[in-house]
KEKE-3310 file (N, C-alpha, C; in steps of 0.2 Angstrom, whole numbers, plus 5000, padded with zeros to 4 digits):
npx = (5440:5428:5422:5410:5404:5395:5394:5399:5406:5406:5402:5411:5422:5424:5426:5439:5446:5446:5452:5465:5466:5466:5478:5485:5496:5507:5509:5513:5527:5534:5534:5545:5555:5559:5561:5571:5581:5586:5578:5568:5575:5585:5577:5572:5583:5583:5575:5563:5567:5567:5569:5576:5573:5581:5596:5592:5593:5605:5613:5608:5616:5605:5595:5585:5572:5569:5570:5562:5547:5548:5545:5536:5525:5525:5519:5506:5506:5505:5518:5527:5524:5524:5533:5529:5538:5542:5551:5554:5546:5547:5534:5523:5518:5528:5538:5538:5538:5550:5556:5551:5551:5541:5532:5543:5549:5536:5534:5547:5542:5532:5539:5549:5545:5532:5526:5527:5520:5509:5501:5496:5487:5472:5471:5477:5465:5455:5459:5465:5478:5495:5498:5507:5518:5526:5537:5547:5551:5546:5538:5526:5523:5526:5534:5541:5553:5558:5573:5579:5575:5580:5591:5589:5574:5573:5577:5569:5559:5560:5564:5551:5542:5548:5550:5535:5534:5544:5544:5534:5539:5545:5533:5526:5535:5533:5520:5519:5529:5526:5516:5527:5534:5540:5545:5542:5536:5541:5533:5535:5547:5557:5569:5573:5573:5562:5565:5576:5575:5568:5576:5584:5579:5574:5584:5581:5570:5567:5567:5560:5559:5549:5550:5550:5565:5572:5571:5574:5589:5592:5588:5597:5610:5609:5608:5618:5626:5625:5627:5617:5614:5611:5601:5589:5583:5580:5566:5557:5544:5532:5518:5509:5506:5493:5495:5507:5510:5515:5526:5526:5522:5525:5524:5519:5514:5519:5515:5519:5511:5511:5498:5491:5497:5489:5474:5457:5452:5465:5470:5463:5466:5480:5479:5472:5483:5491:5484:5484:5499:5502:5498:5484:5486:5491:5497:5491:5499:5494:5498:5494:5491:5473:5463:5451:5454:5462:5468:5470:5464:5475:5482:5474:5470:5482:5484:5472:5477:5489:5484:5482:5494:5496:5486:5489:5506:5509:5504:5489:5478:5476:5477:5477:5468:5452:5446:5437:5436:5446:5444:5432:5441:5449:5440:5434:5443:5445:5450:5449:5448:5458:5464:5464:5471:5475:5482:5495:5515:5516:5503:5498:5488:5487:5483:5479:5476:5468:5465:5450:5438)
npy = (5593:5597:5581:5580:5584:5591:5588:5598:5602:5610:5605:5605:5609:5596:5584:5590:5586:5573:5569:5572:5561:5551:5554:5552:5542:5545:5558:5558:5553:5560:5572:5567:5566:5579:5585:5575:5576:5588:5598:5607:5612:5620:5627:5636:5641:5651:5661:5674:5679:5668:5652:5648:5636:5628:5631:5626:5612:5610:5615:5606:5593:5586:5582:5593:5589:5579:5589:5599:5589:5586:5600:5605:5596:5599:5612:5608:5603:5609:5614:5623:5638:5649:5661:5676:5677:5665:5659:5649:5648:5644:5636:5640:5626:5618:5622:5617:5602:5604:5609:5606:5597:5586:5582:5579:5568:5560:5558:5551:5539:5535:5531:5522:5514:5511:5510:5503:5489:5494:5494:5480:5482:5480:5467:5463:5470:5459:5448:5451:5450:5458:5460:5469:5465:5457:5462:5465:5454:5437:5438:5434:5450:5466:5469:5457:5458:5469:5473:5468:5475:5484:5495:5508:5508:5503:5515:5525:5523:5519:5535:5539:5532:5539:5552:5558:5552:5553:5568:5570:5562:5571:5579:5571:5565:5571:5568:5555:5552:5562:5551:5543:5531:5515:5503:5501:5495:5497:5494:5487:5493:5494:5504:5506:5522:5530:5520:5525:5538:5539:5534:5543:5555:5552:5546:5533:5523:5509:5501:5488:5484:5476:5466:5460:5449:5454:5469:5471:5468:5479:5489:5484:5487:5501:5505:5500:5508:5519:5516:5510:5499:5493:5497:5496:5482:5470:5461:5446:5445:5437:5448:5443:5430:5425:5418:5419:5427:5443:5447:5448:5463:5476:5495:5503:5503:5504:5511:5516:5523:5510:5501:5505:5495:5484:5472:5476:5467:5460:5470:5471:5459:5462:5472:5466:5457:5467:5472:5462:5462:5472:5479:5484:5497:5502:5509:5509:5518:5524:5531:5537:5541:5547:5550:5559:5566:5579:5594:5599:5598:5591:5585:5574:5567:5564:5553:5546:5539:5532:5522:5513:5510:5500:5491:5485:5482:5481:5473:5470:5471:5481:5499:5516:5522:5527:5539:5533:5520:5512:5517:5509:5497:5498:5499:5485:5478:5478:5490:5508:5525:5536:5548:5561:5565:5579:5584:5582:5584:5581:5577:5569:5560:5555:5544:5538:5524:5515:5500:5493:5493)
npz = (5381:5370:5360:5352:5336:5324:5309:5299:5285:5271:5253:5244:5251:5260:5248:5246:5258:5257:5245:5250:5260:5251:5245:5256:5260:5248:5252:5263:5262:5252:5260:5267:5259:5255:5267:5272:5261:5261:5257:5262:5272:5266:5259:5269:5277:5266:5269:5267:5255:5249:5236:5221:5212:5199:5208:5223:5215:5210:5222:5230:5224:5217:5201:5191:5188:5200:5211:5207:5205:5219:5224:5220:5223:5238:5237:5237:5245:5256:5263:5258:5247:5232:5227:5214:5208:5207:5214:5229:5248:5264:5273:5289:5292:5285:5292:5306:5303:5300:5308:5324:5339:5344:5333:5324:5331:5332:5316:5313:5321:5315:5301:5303:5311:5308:5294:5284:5291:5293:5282:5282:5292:5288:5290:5302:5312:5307:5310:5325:5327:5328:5312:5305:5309:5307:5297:5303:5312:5318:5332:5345:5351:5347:5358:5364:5353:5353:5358:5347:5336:5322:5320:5317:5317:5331:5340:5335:5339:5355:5355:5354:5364:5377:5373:5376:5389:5398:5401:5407:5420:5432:5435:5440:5451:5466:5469:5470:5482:5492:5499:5504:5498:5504:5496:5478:5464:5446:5433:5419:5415:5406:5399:5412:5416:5426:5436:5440:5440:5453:5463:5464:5467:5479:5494:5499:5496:5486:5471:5461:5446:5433:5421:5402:5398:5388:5387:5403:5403:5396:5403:5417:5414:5411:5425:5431:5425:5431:5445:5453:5456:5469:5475:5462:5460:5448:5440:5434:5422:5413:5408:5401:5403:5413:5424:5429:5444:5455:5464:5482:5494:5489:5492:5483:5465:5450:5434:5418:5405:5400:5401:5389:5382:5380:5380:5386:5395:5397:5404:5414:5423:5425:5431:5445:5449:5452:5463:5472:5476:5484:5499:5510:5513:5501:5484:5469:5454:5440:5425:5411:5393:5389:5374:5377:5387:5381:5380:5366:5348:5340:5347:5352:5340:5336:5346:5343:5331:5335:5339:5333:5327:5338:5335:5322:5323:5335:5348:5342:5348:5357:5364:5364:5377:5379:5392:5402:5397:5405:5418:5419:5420:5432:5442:5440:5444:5457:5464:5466:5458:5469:5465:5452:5441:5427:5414:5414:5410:5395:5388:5397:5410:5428:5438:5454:5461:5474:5486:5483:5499)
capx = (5439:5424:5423:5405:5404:5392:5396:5397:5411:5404:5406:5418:5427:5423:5427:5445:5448:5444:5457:5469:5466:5467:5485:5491:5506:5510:5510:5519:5533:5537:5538:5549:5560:5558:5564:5578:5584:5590:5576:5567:5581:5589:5572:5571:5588:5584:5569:5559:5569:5568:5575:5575:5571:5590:5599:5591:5594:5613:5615:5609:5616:5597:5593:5582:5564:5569:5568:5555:5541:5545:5543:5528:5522:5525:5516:5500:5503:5506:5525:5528:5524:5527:5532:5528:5547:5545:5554:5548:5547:5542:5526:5521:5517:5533:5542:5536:5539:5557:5561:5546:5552:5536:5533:5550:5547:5531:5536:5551:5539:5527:5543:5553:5541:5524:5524:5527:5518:5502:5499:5494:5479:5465:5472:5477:5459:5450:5462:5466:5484:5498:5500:5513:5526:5531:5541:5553:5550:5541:5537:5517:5521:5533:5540:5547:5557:5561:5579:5581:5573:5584:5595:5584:5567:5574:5581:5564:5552:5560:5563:5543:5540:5551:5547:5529:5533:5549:5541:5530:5541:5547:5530:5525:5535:5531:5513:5521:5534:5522:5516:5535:5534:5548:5547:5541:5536:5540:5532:5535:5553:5561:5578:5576:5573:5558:5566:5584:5573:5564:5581:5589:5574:5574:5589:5579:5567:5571:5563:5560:5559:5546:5550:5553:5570:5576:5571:5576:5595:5593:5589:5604:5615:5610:5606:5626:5632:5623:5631:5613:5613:5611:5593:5585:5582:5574:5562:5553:5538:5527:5512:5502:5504:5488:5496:5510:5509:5517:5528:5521:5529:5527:5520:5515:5516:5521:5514:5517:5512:5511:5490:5488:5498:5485:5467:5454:5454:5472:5473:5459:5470:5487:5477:5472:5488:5495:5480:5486:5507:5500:5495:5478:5487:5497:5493:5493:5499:5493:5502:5492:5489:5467:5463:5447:5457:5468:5467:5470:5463:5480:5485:5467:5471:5488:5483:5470:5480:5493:5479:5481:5501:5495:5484:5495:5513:5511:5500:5483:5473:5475:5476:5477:5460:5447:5447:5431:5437:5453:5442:5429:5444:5449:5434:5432:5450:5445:5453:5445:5451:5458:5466:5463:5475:5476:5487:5503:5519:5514:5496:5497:5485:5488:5477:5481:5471:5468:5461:5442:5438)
capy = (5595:5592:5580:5578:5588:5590:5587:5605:5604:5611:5599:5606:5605:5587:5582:5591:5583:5565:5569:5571:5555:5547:5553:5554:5541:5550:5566:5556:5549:5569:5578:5565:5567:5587:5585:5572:5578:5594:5603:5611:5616:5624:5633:5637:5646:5657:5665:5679:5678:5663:5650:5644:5628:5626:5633:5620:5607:5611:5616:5597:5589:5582:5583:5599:5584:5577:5594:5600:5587:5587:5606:5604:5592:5603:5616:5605:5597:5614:5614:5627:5645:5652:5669:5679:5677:5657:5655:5643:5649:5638:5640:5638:5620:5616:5625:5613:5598:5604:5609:5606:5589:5581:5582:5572:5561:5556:5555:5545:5532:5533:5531:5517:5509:5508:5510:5496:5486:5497:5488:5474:5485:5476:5459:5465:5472:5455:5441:5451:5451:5463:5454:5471:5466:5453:5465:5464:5446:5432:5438:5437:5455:5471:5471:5453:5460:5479:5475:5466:5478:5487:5499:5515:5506:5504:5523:5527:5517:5523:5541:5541:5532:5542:5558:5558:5549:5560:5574:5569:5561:5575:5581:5565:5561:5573:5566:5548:5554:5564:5545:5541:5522:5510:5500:5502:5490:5499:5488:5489:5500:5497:5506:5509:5527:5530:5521:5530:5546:5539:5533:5550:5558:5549:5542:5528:5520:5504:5500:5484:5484:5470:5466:5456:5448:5460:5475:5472:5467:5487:5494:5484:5492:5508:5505:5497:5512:5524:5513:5509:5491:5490:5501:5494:5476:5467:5456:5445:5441:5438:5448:5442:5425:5427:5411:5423:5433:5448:5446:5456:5469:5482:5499:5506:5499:5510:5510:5521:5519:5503:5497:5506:5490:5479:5475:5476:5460:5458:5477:5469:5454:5463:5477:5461:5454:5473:5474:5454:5462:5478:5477:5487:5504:5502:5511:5508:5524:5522:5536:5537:5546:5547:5554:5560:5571:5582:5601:5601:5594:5589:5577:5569:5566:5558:5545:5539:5537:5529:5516:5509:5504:5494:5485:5483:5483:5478:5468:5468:5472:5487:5505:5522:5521:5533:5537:5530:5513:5512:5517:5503:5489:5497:5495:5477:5474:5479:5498:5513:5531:5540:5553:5560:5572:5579:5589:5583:5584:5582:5575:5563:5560:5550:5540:5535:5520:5512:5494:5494:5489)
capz = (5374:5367:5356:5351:5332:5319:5301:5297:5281:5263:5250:5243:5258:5260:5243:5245:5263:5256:5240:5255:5263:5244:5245:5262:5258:5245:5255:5269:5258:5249:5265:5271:5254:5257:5274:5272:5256:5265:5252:5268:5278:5261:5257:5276:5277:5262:5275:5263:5248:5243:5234:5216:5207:5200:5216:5223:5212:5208:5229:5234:5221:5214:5197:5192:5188:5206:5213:5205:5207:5226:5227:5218:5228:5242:5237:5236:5253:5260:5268:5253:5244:5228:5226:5209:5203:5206:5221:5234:5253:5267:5275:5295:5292:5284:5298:5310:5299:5300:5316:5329:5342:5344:5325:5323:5334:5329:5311:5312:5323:5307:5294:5305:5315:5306:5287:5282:5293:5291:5277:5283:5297:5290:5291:5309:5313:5307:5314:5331:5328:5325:5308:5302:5315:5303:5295:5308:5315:5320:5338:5344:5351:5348:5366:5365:5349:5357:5356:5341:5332:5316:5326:5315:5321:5339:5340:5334:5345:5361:5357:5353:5370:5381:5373:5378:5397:5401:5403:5412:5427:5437:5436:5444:5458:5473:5472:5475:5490:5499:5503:5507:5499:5504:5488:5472:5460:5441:5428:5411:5416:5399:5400:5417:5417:5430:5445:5442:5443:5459:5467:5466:5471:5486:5493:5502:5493:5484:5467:5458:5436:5433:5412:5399:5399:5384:5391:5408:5403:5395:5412:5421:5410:5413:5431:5432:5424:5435:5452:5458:5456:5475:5475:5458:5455:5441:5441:5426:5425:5406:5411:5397:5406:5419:5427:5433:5450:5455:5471:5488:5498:5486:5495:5476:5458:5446:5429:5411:5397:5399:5399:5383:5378:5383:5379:5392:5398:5400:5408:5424:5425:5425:5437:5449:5451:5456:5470:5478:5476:5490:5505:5510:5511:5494:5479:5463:5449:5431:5422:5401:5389:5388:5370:5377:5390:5377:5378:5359:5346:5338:5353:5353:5335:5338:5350:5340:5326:5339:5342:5325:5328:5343:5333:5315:5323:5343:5351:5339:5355:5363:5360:5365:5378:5384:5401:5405:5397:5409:5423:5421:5420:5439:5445:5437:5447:5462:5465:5463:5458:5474:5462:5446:5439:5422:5411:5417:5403:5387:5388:5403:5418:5436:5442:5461:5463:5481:5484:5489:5503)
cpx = (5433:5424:5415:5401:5398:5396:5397:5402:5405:5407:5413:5425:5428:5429:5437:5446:5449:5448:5465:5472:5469:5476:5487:5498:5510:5515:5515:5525:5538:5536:5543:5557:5562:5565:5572:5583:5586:5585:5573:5571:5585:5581:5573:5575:5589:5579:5565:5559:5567:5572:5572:5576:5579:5594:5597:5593:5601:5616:5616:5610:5609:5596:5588:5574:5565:5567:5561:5548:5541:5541:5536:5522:5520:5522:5507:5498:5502:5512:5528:5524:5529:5528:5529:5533:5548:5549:5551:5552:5542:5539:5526:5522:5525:5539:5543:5539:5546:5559:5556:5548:5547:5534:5535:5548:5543:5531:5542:5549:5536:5533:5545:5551:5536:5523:5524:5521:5512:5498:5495:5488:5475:5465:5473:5469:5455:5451:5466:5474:5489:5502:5506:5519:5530:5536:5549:5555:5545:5540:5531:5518:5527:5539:5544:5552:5558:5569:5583:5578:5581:5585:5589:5577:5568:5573:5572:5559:5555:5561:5557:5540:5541:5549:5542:5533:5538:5548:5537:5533:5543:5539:5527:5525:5536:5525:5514:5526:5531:5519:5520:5532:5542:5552:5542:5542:5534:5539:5531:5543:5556:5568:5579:5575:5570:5562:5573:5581:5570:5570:5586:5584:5574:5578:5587:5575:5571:5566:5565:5558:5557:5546:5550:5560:5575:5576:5574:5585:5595:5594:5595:5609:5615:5611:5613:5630:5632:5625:5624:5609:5609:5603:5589:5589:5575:5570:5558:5549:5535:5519:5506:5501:5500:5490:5502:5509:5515:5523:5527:5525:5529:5523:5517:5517:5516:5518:5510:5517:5512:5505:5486:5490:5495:5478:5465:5453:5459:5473:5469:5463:5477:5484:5476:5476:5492:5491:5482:5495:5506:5495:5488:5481:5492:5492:5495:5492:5499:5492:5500:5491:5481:5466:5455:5448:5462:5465:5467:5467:5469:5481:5481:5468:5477:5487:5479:5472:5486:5491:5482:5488:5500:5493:5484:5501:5512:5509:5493:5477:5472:5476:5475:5467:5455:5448:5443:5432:5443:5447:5438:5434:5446:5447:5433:5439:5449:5447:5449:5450:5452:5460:5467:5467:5478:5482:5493:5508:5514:5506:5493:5491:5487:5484:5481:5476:5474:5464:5452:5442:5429)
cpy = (5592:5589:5576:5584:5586:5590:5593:5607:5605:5604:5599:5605:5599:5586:5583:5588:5575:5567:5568:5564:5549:5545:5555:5550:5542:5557:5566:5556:5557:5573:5575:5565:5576:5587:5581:5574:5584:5600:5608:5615:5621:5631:5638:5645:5653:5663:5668:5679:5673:5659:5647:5638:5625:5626:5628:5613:5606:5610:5609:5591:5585:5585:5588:5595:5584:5583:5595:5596:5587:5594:5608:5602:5597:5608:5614:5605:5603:5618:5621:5631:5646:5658:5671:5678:5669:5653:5653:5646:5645:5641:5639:5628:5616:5620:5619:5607:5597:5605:5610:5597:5586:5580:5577:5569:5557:5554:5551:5538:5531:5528:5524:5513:5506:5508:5506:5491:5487:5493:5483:5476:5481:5472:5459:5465:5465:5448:5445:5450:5456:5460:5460:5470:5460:5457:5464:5460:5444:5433:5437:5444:5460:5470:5465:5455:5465:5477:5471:5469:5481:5495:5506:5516:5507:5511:5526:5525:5522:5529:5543:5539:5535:5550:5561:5557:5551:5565:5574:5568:5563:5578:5575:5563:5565:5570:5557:5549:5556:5559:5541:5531:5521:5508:5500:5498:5495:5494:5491:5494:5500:5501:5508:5517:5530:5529:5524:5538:5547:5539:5539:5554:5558:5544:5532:5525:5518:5500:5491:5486:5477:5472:5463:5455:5452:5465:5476:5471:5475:5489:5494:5487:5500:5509:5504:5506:5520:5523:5514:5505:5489:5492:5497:5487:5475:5460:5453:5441:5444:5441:5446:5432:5426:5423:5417:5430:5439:5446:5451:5459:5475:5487:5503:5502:5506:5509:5517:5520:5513:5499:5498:5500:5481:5479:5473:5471:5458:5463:5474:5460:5455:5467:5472:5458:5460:5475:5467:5458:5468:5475:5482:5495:5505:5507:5509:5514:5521:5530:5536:5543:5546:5553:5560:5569:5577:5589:5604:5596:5588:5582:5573:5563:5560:5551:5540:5536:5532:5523:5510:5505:5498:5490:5481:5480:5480:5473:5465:5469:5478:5492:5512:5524:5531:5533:5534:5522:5509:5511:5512:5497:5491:5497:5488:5474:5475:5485:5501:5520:5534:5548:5555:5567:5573:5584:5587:5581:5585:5583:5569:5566:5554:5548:5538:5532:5516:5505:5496:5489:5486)
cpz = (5372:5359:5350:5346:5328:5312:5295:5290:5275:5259:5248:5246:5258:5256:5244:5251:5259:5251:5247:5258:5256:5245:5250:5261:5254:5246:5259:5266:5255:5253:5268:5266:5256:5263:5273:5266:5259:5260:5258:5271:5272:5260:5264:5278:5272:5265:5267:5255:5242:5239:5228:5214:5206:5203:5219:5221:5211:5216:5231:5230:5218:5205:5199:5192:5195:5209:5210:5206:5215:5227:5223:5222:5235:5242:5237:5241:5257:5265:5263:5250:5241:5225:5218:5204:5203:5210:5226:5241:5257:5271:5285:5295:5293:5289:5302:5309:5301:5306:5327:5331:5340:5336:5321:5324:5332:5321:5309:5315:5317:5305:5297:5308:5309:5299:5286:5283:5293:5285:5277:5292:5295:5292:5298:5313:5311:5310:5323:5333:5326:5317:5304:5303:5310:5296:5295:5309:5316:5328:5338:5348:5349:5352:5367:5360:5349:5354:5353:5337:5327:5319:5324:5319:5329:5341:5341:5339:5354:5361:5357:5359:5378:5378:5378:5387:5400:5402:5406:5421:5433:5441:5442:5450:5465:5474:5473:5479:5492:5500:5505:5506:5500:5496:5482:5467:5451:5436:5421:5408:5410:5401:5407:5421:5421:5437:5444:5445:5450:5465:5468:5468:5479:5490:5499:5501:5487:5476:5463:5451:5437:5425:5411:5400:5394:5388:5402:5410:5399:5401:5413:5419:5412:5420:5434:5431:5431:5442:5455:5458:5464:5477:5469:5458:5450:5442:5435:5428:5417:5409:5408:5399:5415:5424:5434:5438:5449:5461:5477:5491:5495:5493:5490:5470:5455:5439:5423:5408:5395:5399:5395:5380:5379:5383:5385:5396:5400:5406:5414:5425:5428:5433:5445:5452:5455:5464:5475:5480:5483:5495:5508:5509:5508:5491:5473:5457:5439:5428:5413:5398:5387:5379:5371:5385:5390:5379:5371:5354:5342:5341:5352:5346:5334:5342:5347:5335:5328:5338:5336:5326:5332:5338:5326:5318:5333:5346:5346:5342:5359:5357:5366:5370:5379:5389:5403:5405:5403:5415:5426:5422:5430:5442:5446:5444:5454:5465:5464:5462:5463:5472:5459:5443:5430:5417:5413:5411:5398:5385:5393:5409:5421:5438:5448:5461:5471:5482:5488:5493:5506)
residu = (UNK:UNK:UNK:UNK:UNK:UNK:UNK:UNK:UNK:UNK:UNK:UNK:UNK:UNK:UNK:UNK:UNK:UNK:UNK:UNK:UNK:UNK:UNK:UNK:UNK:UNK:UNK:UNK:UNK:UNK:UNK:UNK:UNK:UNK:UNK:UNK:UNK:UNK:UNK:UNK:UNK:UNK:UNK:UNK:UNK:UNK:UNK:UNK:UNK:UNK:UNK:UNK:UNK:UNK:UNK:UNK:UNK:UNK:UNK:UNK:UNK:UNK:UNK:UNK:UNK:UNK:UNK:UNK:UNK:UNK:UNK:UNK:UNK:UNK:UNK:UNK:UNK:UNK:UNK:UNK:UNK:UNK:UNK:UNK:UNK:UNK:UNK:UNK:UNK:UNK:UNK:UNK:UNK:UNK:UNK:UNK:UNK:UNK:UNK:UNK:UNK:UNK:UNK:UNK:UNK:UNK:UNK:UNK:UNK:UNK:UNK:UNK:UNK:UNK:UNK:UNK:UNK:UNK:UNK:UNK:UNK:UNK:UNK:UNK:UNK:UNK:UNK:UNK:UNK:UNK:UNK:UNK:UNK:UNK:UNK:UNK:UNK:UNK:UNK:UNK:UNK:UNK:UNK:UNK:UNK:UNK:UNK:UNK:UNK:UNK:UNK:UNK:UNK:UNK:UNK:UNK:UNK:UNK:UNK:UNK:UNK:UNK:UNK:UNK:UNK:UNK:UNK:UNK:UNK:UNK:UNK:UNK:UNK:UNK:UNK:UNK:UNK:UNK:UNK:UNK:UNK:UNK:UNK:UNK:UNK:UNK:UNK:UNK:UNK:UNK:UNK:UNK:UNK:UNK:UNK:UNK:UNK:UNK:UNK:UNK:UNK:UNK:UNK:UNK:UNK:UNK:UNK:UNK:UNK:UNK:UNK:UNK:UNK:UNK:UNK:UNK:UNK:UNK:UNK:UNK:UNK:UNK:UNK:UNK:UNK:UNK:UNK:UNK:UNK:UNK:UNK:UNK:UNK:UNK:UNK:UNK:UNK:UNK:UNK:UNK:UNK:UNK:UNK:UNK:UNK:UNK:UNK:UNK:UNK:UNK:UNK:UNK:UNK:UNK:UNK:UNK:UNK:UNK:UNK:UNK:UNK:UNK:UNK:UNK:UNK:UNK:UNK:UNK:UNK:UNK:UNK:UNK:UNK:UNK:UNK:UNK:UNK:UNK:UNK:UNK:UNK:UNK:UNK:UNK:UNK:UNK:UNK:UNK:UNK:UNK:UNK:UNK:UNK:UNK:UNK:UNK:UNK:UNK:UNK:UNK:UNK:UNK:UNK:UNK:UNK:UNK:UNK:UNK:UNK:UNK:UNK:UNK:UNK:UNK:UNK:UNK:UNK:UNK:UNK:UNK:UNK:UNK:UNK:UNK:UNK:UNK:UNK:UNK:UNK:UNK:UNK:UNK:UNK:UNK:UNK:UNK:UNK:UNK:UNK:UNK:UNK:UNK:UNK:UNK:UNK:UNK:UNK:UNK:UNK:UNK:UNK:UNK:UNK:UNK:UNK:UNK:UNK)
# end
């Protein structure tokens, strides 16, 4: 996608985008009443017809003001049309809103994850830390407080990281079996769900889950219930301590979504400890989302706006990269790109890196 524009909007134009910006959390906040007030899904089901103000307001229990200023609203934001007769019918937009996955997902991470804590972005961006996360806790990252998170926040946070990286994984692993690894170093595994997919896939390869010690007592749990304790173990290791190695043996390292959580500096430190854990003819698979690599502009849009949770609510450091910045840190670590593949799932690419020699 290219993403190198001219500044072609009319003023007009402008002026009314930059009114948008003014009230986006306003915007944000009444389609999220829309939506959860059951006002959407009540218009939705009237299709063509239509549904009245008072019908409305009587149907879902809402006073007729309550009603009313949302679907006001709603005709501003654009989730809503108003016929001649005064009934409100929903629009494309607000279709989506109400029953498109990705949509969801990404707005319940907004609503449950990041609102809040956005808030406190500048102060993030001038002190280098994720200064929102104190919402939740006193952790210095997200990932040590994953599963102390507020059951809402939790639910949210991995249905919006599993989304994305689920669908990707089937696509994934024929291009690491046709190398037939033994074992497999999955880093970052979180619930687990990659090396279950790897160990059924192939009934002989032996996976390791390198995590924090919260997230890796998620795994075993599922790993227990699934009866393949004897194939996946865990292993802890802080990667943000540079002091700690990896342990060697592996024949591949695995990693998803997991060196956007990390600035570039840490990403060729973590990358250098995966090139000492393999042995010359290892590889190492880094599975992201590049916003520079999207076939829509949408997705491009999303990632960078991703970028901003990092560094309000995660770590303060990382972010949703470019592919070109990724690829200078595996240079820097000693690897190179053996193979470059894009489009997979949702908006994912594969990188297969090899050690230089």
């Amino acid at each position: 996608m290219n993403f190198f524009k001219t500044d072609s909007k009319r003023a007009i134009e402008a002026i009314s985008e930059a009114q948008k910006i003014a009230f986006a959390p306003v915007i944000f906040q009444a389609v999220r009443c829309l939506r959860e007030l059951g006002i959407l899904e009540y218009v939705s089901k009237k299709g063509q017809a239509g549904a009245k103000l008072e019908d409305i307001a009587a149907d879902l229990d809402l006073s007729v003001y309550g009603a009313r200023v949302l679907l006001e609203a709603g005709l501003g934001i654009g989730v809503l049309y108003q016929k001649e007769d005064d009934s409100y019918i929903i629009t494309k937009v607000g279709h989506f809103i109400l029953y498109d996955e990705i949509t969801n997902v990404n707005f319940n991470f907004i609503q449950d994850v990041c609102y809040q804590g956005l808030n406190e972005l500048k102060d993030s961006i001038k002190n280098g830390k994720p200064e929102g996360l104190k919402v939740f806790g006193n952790w210095p990252t997200i990932y040590e407080g994953l599963s102390k998170l507020p059951s809402k926040a939790k639910t949210s946070w991995f249905e919006f990281d599993h989304y994305y990286s689920d669908q990707a994984f089937d696509t994934v692993l024929p291009y690491i079996f046709k190398h037939k690894p033994a074992h497999i170093y999955d880093i970052g595994g979180n619930t687990g769900k990659f090396s279950l997919k790897c160990v059924k896939y192939d009934k002989d390869v032996k996976m390791t889950i390198i995590d924090l010690p919260g997230q890796l007592a998620m795994a075993q749990e599922n790993i227990t219930k699934e009866g393949y304790s004897d194939r996946i173990k865990g292993h802890h290791v802080n990667l943000l301590d540079a002091s700690q190695s990896l342990p060697k043996g592996a024949d591949a390292v695995w990693m998803s979504q997991f060196l956007d959580c990390f600035s570039e500096e840490e990403i060729i430190s973590i990358l250098k400890r995966c090139v000492d854990a393999i042995d010359d003819n290892g590889a190492v698979y880094i599975l992201e989302t590049y916003w520079d690599r999207q076939k829509f502009e949408a997705s491009a849009f999303s990632l960078q706006m991703t970028s901003l949770y990092f560094t309000a609510m995660a770590n303060g450091n990382s972010q949703m990269y470019h592919s070109k910045n990724l690829i200078q840190c595996v240079h820097a670590a000693g690897l190179y790109v053996e193979e470059d593949i894009d489009n997979i799932g949702v908006s994912h690419t594969l990188f297969r890196c090899k050690k230089r020699k």
